[in-house]
C-alpha positions, 0 to 999 in steps of 0.5 A: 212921269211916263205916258203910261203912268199919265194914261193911269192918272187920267183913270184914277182922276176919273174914278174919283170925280165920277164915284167921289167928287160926284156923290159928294156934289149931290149929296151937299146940294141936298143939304143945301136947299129945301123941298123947293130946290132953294138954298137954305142954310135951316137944315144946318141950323136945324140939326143944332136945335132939334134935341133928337138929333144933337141926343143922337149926335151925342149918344153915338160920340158916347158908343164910339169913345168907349168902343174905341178905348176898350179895344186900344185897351185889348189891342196895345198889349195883345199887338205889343206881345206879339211884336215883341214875342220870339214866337216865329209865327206871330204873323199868323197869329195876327193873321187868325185875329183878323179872319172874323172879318172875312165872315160876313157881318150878319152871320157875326152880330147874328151869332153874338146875339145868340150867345149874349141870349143865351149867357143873359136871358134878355140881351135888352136887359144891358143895352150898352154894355151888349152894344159896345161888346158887339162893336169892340168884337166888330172893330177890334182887327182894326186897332190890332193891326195898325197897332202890331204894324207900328210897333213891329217897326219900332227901333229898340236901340232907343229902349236899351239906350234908356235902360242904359241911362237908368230908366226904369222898364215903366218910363222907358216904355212911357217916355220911349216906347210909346211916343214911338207907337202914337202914329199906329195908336193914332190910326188905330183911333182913327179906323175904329172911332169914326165907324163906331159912329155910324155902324148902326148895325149893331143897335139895329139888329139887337134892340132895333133902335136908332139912336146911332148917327147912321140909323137917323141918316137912314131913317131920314132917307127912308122917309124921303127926307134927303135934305136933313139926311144929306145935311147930318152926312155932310157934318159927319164928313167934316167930324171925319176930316177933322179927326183925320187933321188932328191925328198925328201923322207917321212924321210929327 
């Protein structure tokens, strides 16, 4: 390592322990203890035996799974299309896909309310089909563009080689093509699900509601409750590290 780049490692070690590891500490120390500062292991427990909160808990692993499975549903084919088209400008085109996410989120659910009031007459009327459309359009970039990177990268030789053999275009997509794409399926899962939990923007500018993780978090703070609020991101945190150990990586 050269003194330039050790120079560069004390900087970005400092980063992390000032606007990370930092954050962190504070955050636990809250979830750790009571009104009293003392150690306690209730606020653990209590999110385990209070009905709102594992309801909560549950609803919002509901709105993530199906967010996550429509736009892996929209995303493959459209990302796989585009990889595999004779189009020159297919990068462009994933590029315009993107651009939504340049408009501020606000201005985004904002406009999506619109039209579902406008095409509905009363957007509570169908409150999780409402929710899971604004999240879909709110997440959908992010499982597109890891999906479209993974199978742009895939070695079709291996897909003529199974042709060859006798495989059928189905099993050769099945037993070739997708085991190929699974690290970029993976990420995508990954960069949409975990968000989807928490994004209670969605639900708190249609419905005002809270029944999102993040929502609970935020009306737990509000009410200057740190300790069962820093308790619920602390298990969040480990639901995220979890999820992150158990996706296949781009070597398994």
């Amino acid at each position: 390592m050269t003194k330039r780049n050790s120079y560069l490692g004390i900087f970005y070690t400092a980063f992390l322990c000032i606007f990370v590891l930092l954050p962190l500490l504070v955050v636990a120390y809250y979830a750790l203890t009571d009104e009293t500062g003392a150690f306690t292991g209730d606020n653990f427990i209590g999110f385990f035996t209070n009905s709102r909160t594992l309801g909560t808990f549950v609803y919002s692993i509901v709105i993530a799974f199906f967010t996550t499975a429509v736009s892996l549903l929209i995303a493959y084919p459209t990302a796989y299309i585009l990889a595999r088209s004779s189009i020159k400008k297919s990068a462009v085109i994933v590029t315009l896909l993107v651009m939504p996410m340049w408009i501020n989120f606000t201005l985004r659910i904002t406009a999506m309310k619109e039209i579902l009031s406008a095409l509905e007459g009363n957007i509570a009327y169908y409150p999780f089909f409402n929710t899971i459309l604004c999240q879909v359009y709110d997440f959908l970039p992010f499982m597109i563009m890891p999906l479209y990177t993974c199978i742009s990268g895939v070695d079709w030789s291996y897909v003529e080689a199974a042709r060859d053999l006798g495989a059928k275009k189905r099993w050769a997509f099945l037993k070739v093509v997708l085991p190929l794409t699974m690290p970029g399926i993976a990420s995508g899962i990954t960069m949409v699900f975990l968000p989807a939990m928490t994004n209670y923007v969605v639900l708190d500018m249609i419905y005002n509601s809270t029944y999102i993780m993040g929502s609970l978090i935020g009306s737990y703070f509000a009410a200057f409750d740190w300790h069962r609020g820093s308790m619920i991101s602390i298990i969040l945190l480990l639901f995220i590290l979890a999820g992150t150990f158990i996706s296949p990586g781009e070597n398994d």
